[in-house]
BADRENPA-632137 format. One record per residue (C-alpha): residue in one letter; residue number from 1; x, z, y. Coordinates in nm, 3 decimals. Last residue first. Example, Ala and Ser with C-alpha at 12.3 -4.5 7.8 and 13.67 -1.06 7.14 Angstrom:
DRENLUM   code   pos         x         z         y
DRENLUM      s     2     1.367     0.714    -0.106
DRENLUM      a     1     1.230     0.780    -0.450
This chain:
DRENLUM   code   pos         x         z         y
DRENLUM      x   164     3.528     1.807     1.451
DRENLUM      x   163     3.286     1.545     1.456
DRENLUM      x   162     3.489     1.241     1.603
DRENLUM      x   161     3.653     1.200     1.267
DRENLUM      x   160     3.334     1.180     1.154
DRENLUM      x   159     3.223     0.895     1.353
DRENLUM      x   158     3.164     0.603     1.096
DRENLUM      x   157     3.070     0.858     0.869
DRENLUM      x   156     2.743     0.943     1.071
DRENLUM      x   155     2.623     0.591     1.022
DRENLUM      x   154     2.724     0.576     0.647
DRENLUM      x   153     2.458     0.923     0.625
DRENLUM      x   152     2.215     0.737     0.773
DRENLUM      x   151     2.292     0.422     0.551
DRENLUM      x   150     2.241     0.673     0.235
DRENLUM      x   149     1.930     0.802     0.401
DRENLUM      x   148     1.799     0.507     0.397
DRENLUM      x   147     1.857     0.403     0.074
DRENLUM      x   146     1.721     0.725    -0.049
DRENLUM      x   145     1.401     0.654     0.140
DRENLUM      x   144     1.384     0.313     0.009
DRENLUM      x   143     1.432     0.041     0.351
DRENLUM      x   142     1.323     0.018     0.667
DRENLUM      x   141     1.367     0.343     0.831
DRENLUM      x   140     1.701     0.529     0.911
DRENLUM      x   139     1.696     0.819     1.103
DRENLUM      x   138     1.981     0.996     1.304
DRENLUM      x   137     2.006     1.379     1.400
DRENLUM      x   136     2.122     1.547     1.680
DRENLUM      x   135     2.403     1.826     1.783
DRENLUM      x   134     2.377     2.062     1.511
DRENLUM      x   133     2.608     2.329     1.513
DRENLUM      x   132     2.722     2.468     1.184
DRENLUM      x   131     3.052     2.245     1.209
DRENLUM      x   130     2.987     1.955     1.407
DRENLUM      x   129     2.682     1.819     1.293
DRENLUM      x   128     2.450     1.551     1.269
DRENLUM      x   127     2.129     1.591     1.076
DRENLUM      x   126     2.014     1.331     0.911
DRENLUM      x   125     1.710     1.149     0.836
DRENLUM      x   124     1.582     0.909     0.566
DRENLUM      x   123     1.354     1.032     0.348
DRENLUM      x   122     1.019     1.086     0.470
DRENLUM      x   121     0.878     1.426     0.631
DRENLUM      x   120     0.797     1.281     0.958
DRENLUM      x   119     0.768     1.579     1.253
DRENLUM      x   118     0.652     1.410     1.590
DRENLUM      x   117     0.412     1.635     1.661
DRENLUM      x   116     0.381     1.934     1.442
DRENLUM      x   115     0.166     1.855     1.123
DRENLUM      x   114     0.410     1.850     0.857
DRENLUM      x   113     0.517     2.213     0.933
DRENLUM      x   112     0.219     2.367     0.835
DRENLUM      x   111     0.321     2.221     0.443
DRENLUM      x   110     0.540     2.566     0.486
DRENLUM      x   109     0.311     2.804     0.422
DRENLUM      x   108     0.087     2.623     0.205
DRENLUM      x   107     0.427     2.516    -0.020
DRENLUM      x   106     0.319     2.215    -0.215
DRENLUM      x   105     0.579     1.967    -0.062
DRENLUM      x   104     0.727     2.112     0.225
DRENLUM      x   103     1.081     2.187     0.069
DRENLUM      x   102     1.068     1.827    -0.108
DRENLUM      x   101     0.971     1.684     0.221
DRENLUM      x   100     1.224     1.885     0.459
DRENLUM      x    99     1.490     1.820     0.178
DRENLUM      x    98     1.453     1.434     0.190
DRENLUM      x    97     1.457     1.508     0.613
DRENLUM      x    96     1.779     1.595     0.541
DRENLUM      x    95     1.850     1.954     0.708
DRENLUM      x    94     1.911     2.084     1.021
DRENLUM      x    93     1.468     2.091     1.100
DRENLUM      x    92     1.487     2.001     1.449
DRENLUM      x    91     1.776     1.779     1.403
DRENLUM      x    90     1.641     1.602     1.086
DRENLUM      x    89     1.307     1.593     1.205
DRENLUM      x    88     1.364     1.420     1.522
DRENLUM      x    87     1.628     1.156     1.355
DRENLUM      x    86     1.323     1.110     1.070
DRENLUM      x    85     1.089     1.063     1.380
DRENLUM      x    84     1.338     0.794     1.546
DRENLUM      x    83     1.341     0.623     1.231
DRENLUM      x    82     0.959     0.607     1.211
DRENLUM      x    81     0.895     0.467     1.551
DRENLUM      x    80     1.152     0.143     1.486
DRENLUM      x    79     1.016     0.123     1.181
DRENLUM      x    78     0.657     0.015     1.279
DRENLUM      x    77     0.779    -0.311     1.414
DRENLUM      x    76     0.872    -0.474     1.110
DRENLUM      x    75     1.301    -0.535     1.080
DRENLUM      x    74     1.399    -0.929     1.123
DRENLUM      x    73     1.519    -0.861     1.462
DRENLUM      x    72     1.727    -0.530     1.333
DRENLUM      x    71     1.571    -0.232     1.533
DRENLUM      x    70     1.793    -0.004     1.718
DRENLUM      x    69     1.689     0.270     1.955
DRENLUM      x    68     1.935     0.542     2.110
DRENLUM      x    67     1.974     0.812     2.300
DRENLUM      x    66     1.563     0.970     2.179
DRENLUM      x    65     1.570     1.327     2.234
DRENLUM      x    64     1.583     1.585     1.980
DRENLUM      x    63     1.733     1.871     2.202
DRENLUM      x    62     2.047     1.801     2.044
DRENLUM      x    61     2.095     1.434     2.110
DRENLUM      x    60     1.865     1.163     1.915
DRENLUM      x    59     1.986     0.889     1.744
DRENLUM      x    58     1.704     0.593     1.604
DRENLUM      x    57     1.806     0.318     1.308
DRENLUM      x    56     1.584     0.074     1.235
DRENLUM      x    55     1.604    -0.157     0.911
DRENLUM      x    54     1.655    -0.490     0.789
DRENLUM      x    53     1.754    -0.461     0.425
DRENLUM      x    52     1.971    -0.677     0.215
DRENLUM      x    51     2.258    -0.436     0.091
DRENLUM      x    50     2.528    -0.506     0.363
DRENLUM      x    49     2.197    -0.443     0.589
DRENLUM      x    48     2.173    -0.131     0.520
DRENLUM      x    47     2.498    -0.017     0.606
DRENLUM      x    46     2.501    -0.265     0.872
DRENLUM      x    45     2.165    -0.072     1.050
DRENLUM      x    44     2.354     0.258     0.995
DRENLUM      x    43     2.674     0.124     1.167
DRENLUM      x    42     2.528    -0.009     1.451
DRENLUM      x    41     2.313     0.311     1.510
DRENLUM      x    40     2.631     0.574     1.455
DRENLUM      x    39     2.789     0.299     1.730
DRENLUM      x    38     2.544     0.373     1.969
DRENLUM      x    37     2.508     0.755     1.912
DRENLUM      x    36     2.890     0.745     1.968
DRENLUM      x    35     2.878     0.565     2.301
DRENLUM      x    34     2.594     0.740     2.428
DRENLUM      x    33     2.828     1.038     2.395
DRENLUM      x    32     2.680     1.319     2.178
DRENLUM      x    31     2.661     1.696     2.323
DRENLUM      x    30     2.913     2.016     2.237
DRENLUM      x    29     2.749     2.320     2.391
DRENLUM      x    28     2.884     2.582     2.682
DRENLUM      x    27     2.665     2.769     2.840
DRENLUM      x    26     2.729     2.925     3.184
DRENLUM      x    25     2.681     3.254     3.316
DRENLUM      x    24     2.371     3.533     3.385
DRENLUM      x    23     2.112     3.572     3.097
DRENLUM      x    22     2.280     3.922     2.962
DRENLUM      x    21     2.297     4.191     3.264
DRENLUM      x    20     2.508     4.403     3.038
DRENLUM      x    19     2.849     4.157     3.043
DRENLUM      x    18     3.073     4.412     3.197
DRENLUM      x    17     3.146     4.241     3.461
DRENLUM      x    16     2.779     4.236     3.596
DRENLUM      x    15     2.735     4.574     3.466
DRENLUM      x    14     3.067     4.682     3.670
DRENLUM      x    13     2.982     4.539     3.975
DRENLUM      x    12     2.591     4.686     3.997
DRENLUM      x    11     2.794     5.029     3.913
DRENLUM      x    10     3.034     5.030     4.193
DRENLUM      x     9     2.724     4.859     4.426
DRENLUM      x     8     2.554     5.204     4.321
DRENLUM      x     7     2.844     5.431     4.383
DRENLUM      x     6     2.930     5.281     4.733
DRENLUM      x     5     2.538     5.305     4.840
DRENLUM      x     4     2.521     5.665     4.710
DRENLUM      x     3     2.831     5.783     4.878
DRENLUM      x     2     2.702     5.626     5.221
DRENLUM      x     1     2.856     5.347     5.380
């Protein structure tokens, strides 16, 4: 082999090693289990429905899709679609969706954000987290909007242990 040809695949090797040809390797993220969206669901619905409401409670993972789907028997139909669009929010947004509404509201700039698909900016989402990393969000619908959010919240505390 040539001089050229062993000092070229020398320096191919060493960017590769060196990290400079970014895009190449494996990605490490922390995901939920079915099993803990599932029980942060059951535990949102009984939050709300130790205080007399029948409610929906939707999970989604970290790319904001739908793990889980609970709607109390006695709960309308319609909630079922609005919790999992307050989990959507929350996680897309990492906030509450009661801050994405008050931080929407009246804002030009930011009322925008209302209208992309699947966005609902009612109280009652929450993003789940593990540190600053936000791994999904759950939505509570069925009840007030700080109620819900409150049971949302009581979902996530059933796990938070689990969080860390």
């Amino acid at each position: 082999m040539s001089y050229a040809w062993k000092a070229a695949a020398g320096l191919g090797t060493a960017l590769i090693l060196s990290g400079e040809l970014s895009g190449q390797g494996l990605v490490v993220q922390k995901n939920l289990s079915l099993a803990m969206a599932k029980t942060i669901a059951e535990a949102t619905i009984a939050e709300c429905k130790s205080k007399g409401y029948n409610t929906s409670a939707a999970v989604v993972d970290r790319a904001g899709q739908v793990l889980v789907i609970l709607r109390d028997e006695q709960a309308t139909a319609q909630t079922a679609e609005m919790a999992r669009r307050k989990a959507y929010t929350a996680r897309m947004f990492r906030i509450t969706t009661n801050e994405f509404q008050k931080r929407t509201l009246g804002d030009p700039t930011r009322e925008a954000q209302r209208d992309i698909a699947d966005v609902l900016a009612l109280g009652g989402g929450v993003p789940i987290q593990v540190g600053n990393d936000t791994v999904g969000g759950v939505g509570s619908s069925g009840s007030s909007q700080e109620g819900d959010e409150a049971c949302a919240k009581a979902g996530i505390a059933m796990v938070a242990d689990l969080l860390k």
